[in-house]
KOLDRENLUM-383590 format. One record per residue (C-alpha): x negated, y negated, z; residue number from 0. Coordinates in Angstrom, 3 decimals. Layout:
# KOLDRENLUM-383590
+----------+----------+----------+---------+
|       xx |       yy |       zz | drentor |
+----------+----------+----------+---------+
|        X |        Y |        Z |     NUM |
...
+----------+----------+----------+---------+
# end
This chain:
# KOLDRENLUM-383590
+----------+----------+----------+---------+
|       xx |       yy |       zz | drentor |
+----------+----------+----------+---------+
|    0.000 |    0.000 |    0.000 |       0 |
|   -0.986 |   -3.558 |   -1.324 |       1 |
|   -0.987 |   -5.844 |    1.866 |       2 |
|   -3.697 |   -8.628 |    0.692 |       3 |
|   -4.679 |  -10.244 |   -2.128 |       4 |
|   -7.984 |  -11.534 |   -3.179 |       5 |
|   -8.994 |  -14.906 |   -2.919 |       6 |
|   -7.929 |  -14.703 |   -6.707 |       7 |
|   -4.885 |  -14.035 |   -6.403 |       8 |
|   -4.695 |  -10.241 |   -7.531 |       9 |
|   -3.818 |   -7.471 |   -5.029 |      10 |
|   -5.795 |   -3.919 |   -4.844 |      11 |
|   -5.049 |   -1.055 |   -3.027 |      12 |
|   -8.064 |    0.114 |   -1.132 |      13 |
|   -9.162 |    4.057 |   -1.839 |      14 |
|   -8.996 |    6.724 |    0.996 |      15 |
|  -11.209 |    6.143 |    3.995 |      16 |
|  -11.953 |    2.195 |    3.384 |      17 |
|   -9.341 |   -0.504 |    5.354 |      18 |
|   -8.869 |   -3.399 |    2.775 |      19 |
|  -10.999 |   -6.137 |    4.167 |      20 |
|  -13.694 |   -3.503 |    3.882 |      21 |
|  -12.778 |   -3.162 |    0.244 |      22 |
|  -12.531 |   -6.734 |   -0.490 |      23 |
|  -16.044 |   -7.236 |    1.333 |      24 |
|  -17.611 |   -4.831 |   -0.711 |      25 |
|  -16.118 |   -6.263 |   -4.221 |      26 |
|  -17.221 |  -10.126 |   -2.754 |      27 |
|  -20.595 |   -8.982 |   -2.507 |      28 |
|  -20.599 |   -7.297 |   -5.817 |      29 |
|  -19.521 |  -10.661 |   -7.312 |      30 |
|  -21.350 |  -12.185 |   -5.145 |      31 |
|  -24.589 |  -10.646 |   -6.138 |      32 |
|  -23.695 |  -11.133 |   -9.971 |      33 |
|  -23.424 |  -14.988 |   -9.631 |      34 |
|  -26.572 |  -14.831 |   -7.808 |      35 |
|  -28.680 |  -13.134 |  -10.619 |      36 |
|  -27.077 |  -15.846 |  -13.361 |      37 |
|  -24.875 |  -13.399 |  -15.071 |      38 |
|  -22.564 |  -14.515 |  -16.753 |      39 |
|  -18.370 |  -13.200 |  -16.962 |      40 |
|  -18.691 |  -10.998 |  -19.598 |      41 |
|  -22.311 |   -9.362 |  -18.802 |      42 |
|  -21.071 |   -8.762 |  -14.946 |      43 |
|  -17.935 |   -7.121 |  -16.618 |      44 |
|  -19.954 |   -5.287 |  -18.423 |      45 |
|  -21.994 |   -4.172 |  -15.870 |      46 |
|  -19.210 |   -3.460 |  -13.903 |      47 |
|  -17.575 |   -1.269 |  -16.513 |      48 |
|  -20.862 |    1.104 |  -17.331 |      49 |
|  -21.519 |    1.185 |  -13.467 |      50 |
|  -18.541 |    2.874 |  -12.974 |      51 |
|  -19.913 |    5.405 |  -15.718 |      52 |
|  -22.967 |    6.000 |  -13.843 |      53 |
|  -20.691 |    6.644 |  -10.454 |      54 |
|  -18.602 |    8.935 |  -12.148 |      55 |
|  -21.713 |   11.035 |  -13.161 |      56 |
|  -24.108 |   10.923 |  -10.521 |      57 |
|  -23.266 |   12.597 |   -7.041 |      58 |
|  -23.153 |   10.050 |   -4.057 |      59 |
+----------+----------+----------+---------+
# end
């Protein structure tokens, strides 16, 4: 269930075994961390996009 929203404006629903503000931490910081090495919107998406390639194949 969707109880927050991000400082965006958009609501996500947190996966098993993280509480929301934990999830919305962990997104800030990946944003966060984008901004701070000069990408720009469409290389973080992009980065974003084949990152969650390389999750789905490696085993954390």
């Amino acid at each position: 269930m969707i109880t927050k929203a991000t400082k965006y404006g958009r609501g996500y629903e947190a996966p098993g075994g993280l509480t929301e503000d934990k999830y919305y931490e962990l997104m800030y910081e990946f944003v966060d961390l984008a901004k701070v090495k000069g990408l720009t919107v469409r290389q973080a998406q992009k980065l974003f996009v084949d990152c969650s390639d390389i999750v789905l194949d490696s085993k954390i």
